[in-house]
N, C-alpha and C positions, 0 to 999 in steps of 0.2 A: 320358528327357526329361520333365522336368516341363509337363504343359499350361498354356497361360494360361489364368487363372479370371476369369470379369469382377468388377470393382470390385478386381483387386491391380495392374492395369498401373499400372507407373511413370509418371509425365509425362515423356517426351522432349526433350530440351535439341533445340532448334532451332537446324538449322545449314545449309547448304548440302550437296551432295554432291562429293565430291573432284572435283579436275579431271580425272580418269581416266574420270568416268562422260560419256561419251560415245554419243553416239547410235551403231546400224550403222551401220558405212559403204555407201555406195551405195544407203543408203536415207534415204526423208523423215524430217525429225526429227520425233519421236512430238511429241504433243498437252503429254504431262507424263514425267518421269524414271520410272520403273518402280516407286520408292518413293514417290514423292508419289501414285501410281495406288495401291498399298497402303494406306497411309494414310488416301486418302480413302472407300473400299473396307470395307477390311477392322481399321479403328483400333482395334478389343480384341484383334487379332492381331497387329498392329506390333512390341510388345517381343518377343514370343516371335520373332519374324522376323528382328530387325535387332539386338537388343538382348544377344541369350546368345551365353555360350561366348565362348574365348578372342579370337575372330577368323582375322581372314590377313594374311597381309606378302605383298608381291611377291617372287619368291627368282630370282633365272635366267630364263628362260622362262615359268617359271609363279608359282603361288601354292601355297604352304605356308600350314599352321598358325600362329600365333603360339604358341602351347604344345604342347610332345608331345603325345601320346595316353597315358592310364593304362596299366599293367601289364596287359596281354591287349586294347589295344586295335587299333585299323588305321591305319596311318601312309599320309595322304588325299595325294595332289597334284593340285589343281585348275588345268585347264587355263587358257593366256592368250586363246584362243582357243574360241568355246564348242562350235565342228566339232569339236572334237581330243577327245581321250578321259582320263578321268577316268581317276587309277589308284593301286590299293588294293593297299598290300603288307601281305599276311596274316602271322600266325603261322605255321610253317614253312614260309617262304620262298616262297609261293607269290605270284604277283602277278596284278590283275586287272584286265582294261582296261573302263572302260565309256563309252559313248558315246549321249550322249542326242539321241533321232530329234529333228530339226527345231530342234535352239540353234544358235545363231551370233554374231557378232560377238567383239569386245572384250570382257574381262571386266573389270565396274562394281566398287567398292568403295563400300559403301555401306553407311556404320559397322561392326560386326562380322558384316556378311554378305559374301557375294561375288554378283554379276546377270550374268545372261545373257539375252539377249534369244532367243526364242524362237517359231516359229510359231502363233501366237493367244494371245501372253501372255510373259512374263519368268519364269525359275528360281532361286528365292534361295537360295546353299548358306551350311550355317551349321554351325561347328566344334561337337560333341557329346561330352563326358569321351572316351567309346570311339570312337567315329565322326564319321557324318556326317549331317545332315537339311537336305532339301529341301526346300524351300518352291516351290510352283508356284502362280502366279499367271495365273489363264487367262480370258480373253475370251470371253463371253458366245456369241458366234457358233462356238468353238470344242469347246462342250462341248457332248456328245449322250450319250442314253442306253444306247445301243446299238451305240455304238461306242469303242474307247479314246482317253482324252483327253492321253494320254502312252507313249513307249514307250523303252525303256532296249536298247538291245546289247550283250552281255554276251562278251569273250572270256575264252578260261581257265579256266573253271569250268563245271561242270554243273550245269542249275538245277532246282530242285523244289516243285512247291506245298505245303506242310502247315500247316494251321493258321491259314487266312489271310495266312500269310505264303509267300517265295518264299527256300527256301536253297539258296545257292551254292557247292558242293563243289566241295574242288581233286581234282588226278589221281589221288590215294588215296584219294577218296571220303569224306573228311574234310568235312566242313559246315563255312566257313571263317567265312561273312559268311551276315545276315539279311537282308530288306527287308520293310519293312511300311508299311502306310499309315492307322497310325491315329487322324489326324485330316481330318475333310473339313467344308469352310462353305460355305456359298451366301451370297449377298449379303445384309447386314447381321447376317454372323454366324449364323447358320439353321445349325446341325449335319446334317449329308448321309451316308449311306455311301459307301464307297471301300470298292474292291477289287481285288487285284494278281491276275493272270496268268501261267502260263510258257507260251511259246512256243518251242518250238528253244532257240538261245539269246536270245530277248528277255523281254524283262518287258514289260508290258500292264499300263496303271491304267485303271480304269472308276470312274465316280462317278455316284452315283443323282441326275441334273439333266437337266435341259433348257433350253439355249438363256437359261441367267446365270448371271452371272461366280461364280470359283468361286478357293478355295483350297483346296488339298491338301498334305498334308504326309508322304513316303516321307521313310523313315528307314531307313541302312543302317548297322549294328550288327555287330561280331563277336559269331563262334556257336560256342562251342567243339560238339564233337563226342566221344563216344566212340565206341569200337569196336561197342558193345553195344545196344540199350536196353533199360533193364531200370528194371523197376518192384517197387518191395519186395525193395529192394538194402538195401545198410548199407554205412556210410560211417567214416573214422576219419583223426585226424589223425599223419603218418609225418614228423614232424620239421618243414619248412617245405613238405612238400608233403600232398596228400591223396592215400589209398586208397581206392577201392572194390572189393566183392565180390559174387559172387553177385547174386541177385536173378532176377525173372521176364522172358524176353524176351515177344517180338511173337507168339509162337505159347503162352505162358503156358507155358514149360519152364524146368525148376531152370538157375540158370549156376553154373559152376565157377570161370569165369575173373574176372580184377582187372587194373584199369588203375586208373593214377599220375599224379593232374596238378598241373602246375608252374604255380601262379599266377604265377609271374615272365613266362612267353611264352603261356599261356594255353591251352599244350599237352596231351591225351591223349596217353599212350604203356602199355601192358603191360608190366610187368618183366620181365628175361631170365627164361627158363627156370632152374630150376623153379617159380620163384615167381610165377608167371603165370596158376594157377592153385590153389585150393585143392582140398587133396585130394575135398571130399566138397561135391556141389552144394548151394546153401544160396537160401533165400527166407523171407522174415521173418524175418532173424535177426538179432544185436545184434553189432560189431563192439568191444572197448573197446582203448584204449592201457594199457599197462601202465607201472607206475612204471621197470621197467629198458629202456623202448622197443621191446618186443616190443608187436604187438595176438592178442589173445582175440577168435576168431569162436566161438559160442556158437550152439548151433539150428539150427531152419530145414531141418533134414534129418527123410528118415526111412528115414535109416539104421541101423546095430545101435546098443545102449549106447555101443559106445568110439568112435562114430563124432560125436557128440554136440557136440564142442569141438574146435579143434584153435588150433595158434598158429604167427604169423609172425613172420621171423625177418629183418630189414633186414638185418644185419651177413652173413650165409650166405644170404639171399633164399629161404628154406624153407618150408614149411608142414611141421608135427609137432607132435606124436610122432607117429610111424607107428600105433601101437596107445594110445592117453592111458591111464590107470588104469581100469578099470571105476567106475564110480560105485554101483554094488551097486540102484538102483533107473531107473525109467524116467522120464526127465526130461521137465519139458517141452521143446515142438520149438519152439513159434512163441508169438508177441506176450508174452515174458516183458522185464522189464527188466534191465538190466545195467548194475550201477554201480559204476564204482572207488570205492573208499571213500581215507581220509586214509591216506596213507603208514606215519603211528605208531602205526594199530592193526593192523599188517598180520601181528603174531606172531599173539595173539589170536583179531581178529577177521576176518582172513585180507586180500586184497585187492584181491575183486572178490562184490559181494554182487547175487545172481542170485534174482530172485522172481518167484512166477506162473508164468502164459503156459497155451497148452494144447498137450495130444498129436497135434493135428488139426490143419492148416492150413485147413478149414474146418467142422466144427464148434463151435470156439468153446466148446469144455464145458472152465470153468475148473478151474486147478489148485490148492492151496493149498502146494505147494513151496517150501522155502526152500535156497538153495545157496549154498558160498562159493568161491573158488576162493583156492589159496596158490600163489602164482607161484614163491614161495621151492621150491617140492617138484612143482612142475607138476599139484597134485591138485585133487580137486573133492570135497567133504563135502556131505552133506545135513545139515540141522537139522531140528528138529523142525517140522510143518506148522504152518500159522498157522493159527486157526479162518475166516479168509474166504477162500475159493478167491478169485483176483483173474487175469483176461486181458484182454489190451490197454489196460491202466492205466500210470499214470505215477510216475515215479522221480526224485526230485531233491534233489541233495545240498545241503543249508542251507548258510550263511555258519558258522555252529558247530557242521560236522561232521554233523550228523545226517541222516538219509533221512527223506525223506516221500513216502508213498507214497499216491496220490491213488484213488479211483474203479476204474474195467472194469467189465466185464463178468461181469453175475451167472450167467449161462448158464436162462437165463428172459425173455428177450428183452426186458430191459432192465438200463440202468444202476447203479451204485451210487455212493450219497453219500458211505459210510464212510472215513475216511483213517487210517493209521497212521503212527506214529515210530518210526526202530532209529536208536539209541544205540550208535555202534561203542565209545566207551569203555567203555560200561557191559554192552555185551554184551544189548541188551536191548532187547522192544517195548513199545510202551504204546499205548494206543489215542488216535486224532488227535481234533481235530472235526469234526465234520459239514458237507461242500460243501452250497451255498444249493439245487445242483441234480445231479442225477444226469449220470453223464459216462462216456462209455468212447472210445480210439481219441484223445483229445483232447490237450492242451499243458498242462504245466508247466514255466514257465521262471522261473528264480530272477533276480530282479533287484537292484540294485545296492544301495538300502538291505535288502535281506535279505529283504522282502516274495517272495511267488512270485505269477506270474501265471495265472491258468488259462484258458483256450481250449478252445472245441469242444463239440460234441455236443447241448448244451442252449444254446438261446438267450440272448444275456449272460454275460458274463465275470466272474470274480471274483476275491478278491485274498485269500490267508493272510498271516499276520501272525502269526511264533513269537511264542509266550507266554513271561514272562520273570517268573515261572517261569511252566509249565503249558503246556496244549497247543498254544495259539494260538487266532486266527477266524477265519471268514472273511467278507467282506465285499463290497455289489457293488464293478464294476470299469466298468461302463460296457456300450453293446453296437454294432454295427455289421452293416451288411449281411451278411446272411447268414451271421449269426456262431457260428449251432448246427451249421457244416460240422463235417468230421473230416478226419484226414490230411491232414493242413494237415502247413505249419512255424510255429517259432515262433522267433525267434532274438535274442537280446539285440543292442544293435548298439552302439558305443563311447561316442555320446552318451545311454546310459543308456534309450534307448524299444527296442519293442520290433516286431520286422516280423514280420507274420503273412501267410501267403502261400500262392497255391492252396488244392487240399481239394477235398472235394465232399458233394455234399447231394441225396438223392432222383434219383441218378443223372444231377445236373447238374456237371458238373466245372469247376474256376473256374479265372480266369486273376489275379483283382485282387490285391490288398495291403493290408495295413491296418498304422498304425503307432497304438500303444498310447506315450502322452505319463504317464511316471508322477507328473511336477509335476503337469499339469493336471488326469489323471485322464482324459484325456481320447482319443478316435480320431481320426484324420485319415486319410482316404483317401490311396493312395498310387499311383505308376505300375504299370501292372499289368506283369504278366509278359509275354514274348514268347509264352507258352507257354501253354494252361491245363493244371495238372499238380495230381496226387495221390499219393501213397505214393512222393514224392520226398525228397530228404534233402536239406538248410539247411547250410553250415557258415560260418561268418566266417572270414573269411580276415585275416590280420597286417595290412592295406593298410584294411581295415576295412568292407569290401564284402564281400558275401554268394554263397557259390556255391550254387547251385540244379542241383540234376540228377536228370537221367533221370523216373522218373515214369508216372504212369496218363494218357490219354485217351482217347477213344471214337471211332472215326471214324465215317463215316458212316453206316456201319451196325449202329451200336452195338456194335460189337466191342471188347472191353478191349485197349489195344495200347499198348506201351512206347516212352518217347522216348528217344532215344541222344542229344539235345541237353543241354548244357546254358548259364548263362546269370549272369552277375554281377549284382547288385541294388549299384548304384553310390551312397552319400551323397554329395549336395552338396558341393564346394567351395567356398573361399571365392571371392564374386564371380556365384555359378550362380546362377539363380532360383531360388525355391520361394514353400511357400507355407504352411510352417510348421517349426516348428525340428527337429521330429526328421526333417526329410528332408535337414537340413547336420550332415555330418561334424563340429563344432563344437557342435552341440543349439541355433542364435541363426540365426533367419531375420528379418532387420531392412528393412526398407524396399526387400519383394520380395526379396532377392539372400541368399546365406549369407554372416554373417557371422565375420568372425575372432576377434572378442570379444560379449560380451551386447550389450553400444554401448544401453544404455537412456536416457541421459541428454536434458533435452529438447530440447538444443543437439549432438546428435551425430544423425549420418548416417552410411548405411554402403553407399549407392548412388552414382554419380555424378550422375544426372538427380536427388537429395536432398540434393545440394552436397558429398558425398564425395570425399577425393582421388582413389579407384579403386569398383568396386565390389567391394565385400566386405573393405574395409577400412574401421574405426570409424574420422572423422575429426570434427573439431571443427568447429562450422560457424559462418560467419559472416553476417549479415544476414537469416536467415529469422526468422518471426514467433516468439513460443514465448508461455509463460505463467511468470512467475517467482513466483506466490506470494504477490504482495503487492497488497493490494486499493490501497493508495493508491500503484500507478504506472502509467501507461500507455503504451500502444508499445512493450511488449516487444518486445527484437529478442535474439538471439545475437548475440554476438561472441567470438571464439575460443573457443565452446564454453560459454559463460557465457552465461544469460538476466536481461537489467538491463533494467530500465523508466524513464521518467523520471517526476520527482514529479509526481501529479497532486493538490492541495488538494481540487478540485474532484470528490475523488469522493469516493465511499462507502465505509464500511469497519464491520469486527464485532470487535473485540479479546476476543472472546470470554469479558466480562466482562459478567454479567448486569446490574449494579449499574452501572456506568460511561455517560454519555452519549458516544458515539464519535466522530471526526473526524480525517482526514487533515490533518497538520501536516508539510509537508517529506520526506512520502515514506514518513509512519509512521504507526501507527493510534494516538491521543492519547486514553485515554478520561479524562473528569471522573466524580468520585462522586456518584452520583442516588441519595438515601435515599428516593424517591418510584415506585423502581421497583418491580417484585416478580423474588422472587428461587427458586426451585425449592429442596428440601432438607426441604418441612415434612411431617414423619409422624404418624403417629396419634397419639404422646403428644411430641409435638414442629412448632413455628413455626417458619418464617422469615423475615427481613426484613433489605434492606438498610439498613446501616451505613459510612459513611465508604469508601464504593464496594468496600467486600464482603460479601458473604453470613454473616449470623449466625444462625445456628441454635443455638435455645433450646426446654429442656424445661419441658413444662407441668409448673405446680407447683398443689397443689390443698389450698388453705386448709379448716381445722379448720371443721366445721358444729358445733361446740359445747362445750359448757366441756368434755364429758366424751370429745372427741377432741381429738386433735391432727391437724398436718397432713400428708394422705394422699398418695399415687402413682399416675402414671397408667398404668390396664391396658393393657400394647401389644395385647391380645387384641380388648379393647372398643374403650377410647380413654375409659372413664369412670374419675374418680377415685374408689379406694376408702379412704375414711378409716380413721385408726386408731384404735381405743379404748383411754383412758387406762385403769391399774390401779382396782380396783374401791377403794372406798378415798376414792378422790381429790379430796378437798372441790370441790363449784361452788356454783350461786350461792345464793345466802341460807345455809340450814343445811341445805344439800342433800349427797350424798355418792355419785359415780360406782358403779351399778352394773350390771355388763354393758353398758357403754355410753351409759348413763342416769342423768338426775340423781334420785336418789332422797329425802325429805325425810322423815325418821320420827321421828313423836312424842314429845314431851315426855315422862320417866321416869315412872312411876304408882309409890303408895302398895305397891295391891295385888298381892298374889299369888296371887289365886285363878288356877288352874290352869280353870274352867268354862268360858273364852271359846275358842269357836272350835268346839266341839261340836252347834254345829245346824247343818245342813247347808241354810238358807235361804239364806246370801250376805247375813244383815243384819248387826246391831253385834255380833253373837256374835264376830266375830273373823275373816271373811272376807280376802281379799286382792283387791283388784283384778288382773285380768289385764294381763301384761305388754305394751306398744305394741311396735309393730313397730318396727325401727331404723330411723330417716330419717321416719321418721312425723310428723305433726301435732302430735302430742298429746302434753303436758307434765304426764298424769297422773300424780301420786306413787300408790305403793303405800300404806297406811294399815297401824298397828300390827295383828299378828294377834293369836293365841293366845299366841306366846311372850312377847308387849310384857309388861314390867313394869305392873301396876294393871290389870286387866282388871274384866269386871263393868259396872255401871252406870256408875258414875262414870269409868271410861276411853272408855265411850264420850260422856258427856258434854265429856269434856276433848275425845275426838277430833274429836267437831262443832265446837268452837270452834275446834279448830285448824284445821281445814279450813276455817270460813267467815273464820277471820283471812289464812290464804294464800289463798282466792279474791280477797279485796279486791286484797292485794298483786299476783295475775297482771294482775287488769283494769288496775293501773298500768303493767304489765313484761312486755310481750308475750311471749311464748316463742319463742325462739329456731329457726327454720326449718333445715332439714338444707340448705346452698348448695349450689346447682352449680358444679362445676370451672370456675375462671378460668383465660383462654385470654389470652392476649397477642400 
């Protein structure tokens, strides 16, 4: 049963109650209808009360179901009368009467519940996938703490306390049916405990109140049972049905024996003789299917070498060989894995690849073992050791064939990170990556796009992701209460998330559930177990619910003790509440209910009370509010699943054109082009600005600072333009001539050739050089003739003072041209 969570109840279509809900007779008529007293009460408990599950019909006498019960549930008949006795036909034929102390009257109809009026209060019964759940609605004056506020008679069955709950065995001691009670509210929804009772044959509820009104919620559930209980069993799938074997009972001893259950009736049964037992008692051991439909029990004994494996035989119901092959060494016994490999490597690479584990059921001093088993020859080979001893680690076969083998136990009282890969093609390991966190005892479960998910031992979950090529990573995954348990399950479920379930931590054993969302990435809490269990076994069954069995708890005085129960983990149907998608069979929980498709649209509904034709069918809807997209309409409504507005002028709107001025015109966003806006796009060597209502973006261009450049480029580094300088050579202004970037102007040809000038080392008219100006500089110094100038001597330096006082006059006319800075536009 999924609980109601506040802020997911549906709104309630308002109606009347049938004309069947009728006061007792012979007595005053109440104040209000037993659901309008709900409602006013208890209103975040309402859907969960009136709202789930199939319903009832009136059939004959009484009240039926409106929908069967799943595969292993309890087929309910609710009495017409509420004196008369409720009656529960079990899994092998057993049947049970029950009669609840102080109801009476007529039975109410009151939406998908059934009312009974009852001494200090009314009883809501309400159809469950498997069963059945109560709702008790009780008067202020009738609850005490010290006394029970409800009692059940029970014929047919023997009842038992465990576990907070009360189970009800038929004549073979079979646990047919559960009851528990766990949800309890005080008024205005105040969460309470409750607690059942056996007496003789009754049941007993107590709830921790006094003296205000109160609701409670028993819930009575089929319970399969086995023969056994057994904890650090091993489990395997025998066609359309399941095996188990061995494992530890209630006094911690080896079992021998195997019982077979039929998901179709929900039955245990032991196979005929001989195969009702295997030959040699096993605990922690690994059970696999084999490719020709025999299973490999592997371990968990410690017995001789040939006593190590043995195998069963459906077709002859046998366990053999009587004597297996010697294996020529001592294998391990307990927490190794075992994994069928792919069919086509099975010459090879044989076709069953067995690693780890230790010789000790409790010491825990790892192995490094590697073994394969050939079904073809019934044999078992060693290969060579791996360099990591690895116990109680995980094994799980990839989407392309290959193993990865995660973490255990290093035998130093802690975990390991290291992972490996075996390559059955290739015959070969290679070392993995490294987990974020050390892990032993924990989960790897491979999910549907190929990822694996890991679980346990260290706080936070993680996620591998094969490498394409190369090892792969790993990555977080998220994390949830008490998520560093161990001996957990982990089990993929058909809409792709994954349930993680029981385990324990520091000697606290759990009952919750956690569902792993691999779209979101995300957890959501889930309904817990009937049960709290540990070193229990998970299987999915074809129907696509989960079988959970047998398992560790404590009782009350700390004793490790085995459950013989076990318990299906049910997905949503379409129509059932939830309260997020990986708890509907489907992976789509839409407007509270599971739906039959994702139904995301903004005009579609998949509840009735959301304008749906049913619950948990996508239907089209018409007249609710929605939002369709368009800033210029308003009064979006649906209609057949369509969200249409009408034009509104008057409003506001973005056309998501920076450059345009915007306006609603008939229902559309109309933009005009505004060259006066600004427009985003401008970088460091680039503008821009609107044009003719779009964005133009232009690169800065950076004009010549002088005759002896041309025009330069802007550094996207800086955002300054660097000019470029013309070939040295390059005539500027007057009789000037480019050098290295510079206008240089050099003297008039001379007479002479005395070779004298330039040999004094003063810097006067010998023949000096002026030093060269910086580029971009001020200064429009020329260089003057040195030593090599043709005419040196007196008379060249006479010529060069003339020349120099003639081109001074000329600058004071013709300013010297300035190095510009980059034009921006």
């Amino acid at each position: 049963m999924i609980r109601p969570r506040p802020g997911l109840h549906l709104p309630l279509a308002a109606f009347a109650l049938f004309a069947s809900l009728q006061p007792l007779a012979g007595c005053a008529a109440p104040e209000a209808p037993p659901d309008e007293v709900l409602r006013r009460a208890f209103p975040d408990q309402v859907a969960a009360v009136l709202s789930v599950g199939p319903g009832f019909l009136r059939s004959g006498g009484g009240i039926e179901r409106a929908a069967a019960a799943r595969h292993g549930g309890v087929a309910v008949s609710l009495p017409a009368e509420g004196s008369e006795a409720i009656v529960f036909e079990l899994a092998g034929g057993a049947t049970l009467r029950v009669r609840e102390v102080g109801a009476g009257g007529e039975a109410m109809l009151a939406e998908r519940a059934v009312v009974y009026r009852r001494a200090g209060g009314s009883s809501f019964w309400t159809a469950t996938p498997d069963g059945v759940e109560e709702w008790l609605l009780l008067d202020a004056e009738a609850v005490r703490r010290d006394a029970p506020v409800a009692a059940w008679e029970v014929e047919g069955g023997a009842l038992a306390a465990r576990d907070g709950a009360i189970e009800i065995a038929d004549a073979a001691g079979a646990v047919r049916l559960r009851v528990t009670a766990p949800a309890a509210y005080a008024a205005g929804g105040r969460e309470v405990d409750a607690r059942l009772a056996a007496r003789g044959g009754r049941i007993e509820l107590f709830v921790d109140a006094e003296g205000e009104q109160v609701l409670v919620d028993p819930e009575w559930v089929p319970a399969g049972s086995m023969g056994f209980g057994r904890r650090r069993h091993a489990m395997a799938e025998l066609g359309t049905r399941l095996l188990v074997a061995g494992g530890l009972n209630q006094e911690s001893a080896k079992l021998r024996t195997v019982e077979i259950y039929d998901p179709t009736d929900g039955t245990w049964s032991p196979p005929a003789e001989p195969g009702n037992e295997m030959r040699t008692p096993r605990a922690d051991h690994a059970i696999a299917a084999l490719h020709d439909g025999r299973l490999l029990a592997v371990g968990g004994d410690v017995g001789p070498m040939g006593s190590t494996y043995e195998l069963y035989d459906p077709e002859d119901n046998t366990w053999g060989p009587e004597s297996p092959p010697a294996m020529g060494v001592v294998a391990p016994l307990y927490h190794q894995t075992v994994t069928v490999l792919p069919a086509e490597h099975a010459i090879t690479a044989g076709d069953v690849l067995i690693v780890g584990g230790t010789s000790d059921l409790n010491s825990y001093t790892p192995q490094p073992y590697v073994f394969r088993f050939f079904e073809s020859t019934d044999t078992m080979t060693r290969d060579p050791d791996r360099e990591i001893a690895r116990t109680m680690h995980a094994a799980t076969r990839l989407a392309m064939g290959e193993i990865l083998v995660t973490g255990g136990y290093d035998g130093k009282a802690s975990g390991l990170r290291s992972t490996e890969l075996y390559d059955p093609a290739t015959n070969t390991w290679a070392p993995g990556p490294m987990m974020r966190s050390e892990r032993y005892q924990h989960t790897a479960t491979l999910l549907q796009d190929g990822d694996v998910l890991v679980v346990g031992h260290s706080s936070g979950a993680e996620i591998y992701t094969p490498g394409a090529p190369g090892p792969g990573a790993f990555s977080e995954a998220g994390s949830f209460e008490n998520s560093n348990r161990y001996r957990h399950s982990a089990t993929r479920l058909p809409n792709g998330c994954v349930l993680v379930a029981g385990g324990q931590w520091a000697g606290i054993t759990f009952a919750d559930t956690w569902l792993y969302d691999p779209v979101t990435k995300g957890w959501t809490g889930a309904r817990p177990l009937i049960a709290a269990r540990s070193f229990h076994t998970a299987t999915l069954l074809d129907d696509g619910s989960v079988l959970i069995t047998g398992g560790e708890y404590r009782d009350v005085a700390e004793i490790r003790r085995a459950h013989a129960t076990s318990e299906r983990y049910v997905l949503g149907q379409a129509g059932e509440t939830c309260g997020a998608g990986c708890e509907c069979q489907t992976g789509s929980c839409v407007d509270g209910v599971c739906c039959d498709t994702a139904c995301e649209g903004a005009c579609d509904a998949c509840a009735e009370a959301a304008g749906a034709s049913a619950d948990g069918t996508c239907s089209a809807v018409t007249g609710r509010a929605c939002d369709d997209g368009n800033d210029c309409t308003s009064d979006d409504t649906c209609d057949a699943g369509t969200c249409a507005g009408e034009a509104d002028d008057a409003a506001t709107c973005d056309d998501r054109n920076p450059c345009t001025r915007d306006a609603c015109s008939g229902g559309e966003c109309v933009g005009t082009p505004d060259d006066t806006a600004a427009c985003e796009g401008q970088g460091i060597c680039t503008i821009s600005a609107c044009r003719g209502g779009a964005c133009v973006v232009e690169a800065i261009t950076c004009e010549a600072t002088d005759e002896c450049h041309t025009d330069g480029a802007c550094d996207e580094a800086t955002g300054a333009c660097v000019p470029r300088k013309k070939v040295d050579g390059a005539p500027c202004e007057g009789d000037g001539m480019c050098l290295g970037g510079r206008c240089d102007h050099v003297a008039a040809p001379a007479t002479s050739s005395s070779s004298q000038g330039g040999e004094r080392g003063d810097g006067g008219a010998g023949g000096g050089v002026s030093p060269p100006q910086e580029e971009g500089g001020p200064s429009c110094a020329c260089r003057v003739a040195g030593p090599a100038a043709p005419g040196g001597g007196a008379a060249a330096l006479l010529l060069t003072a003339a020349a120099a006082a003639s081109r001074a006059v000329r600058r004071r006319r013709r300013p010297c041209p300035a190095l510009a800075a980059p034009q921006r536009w």
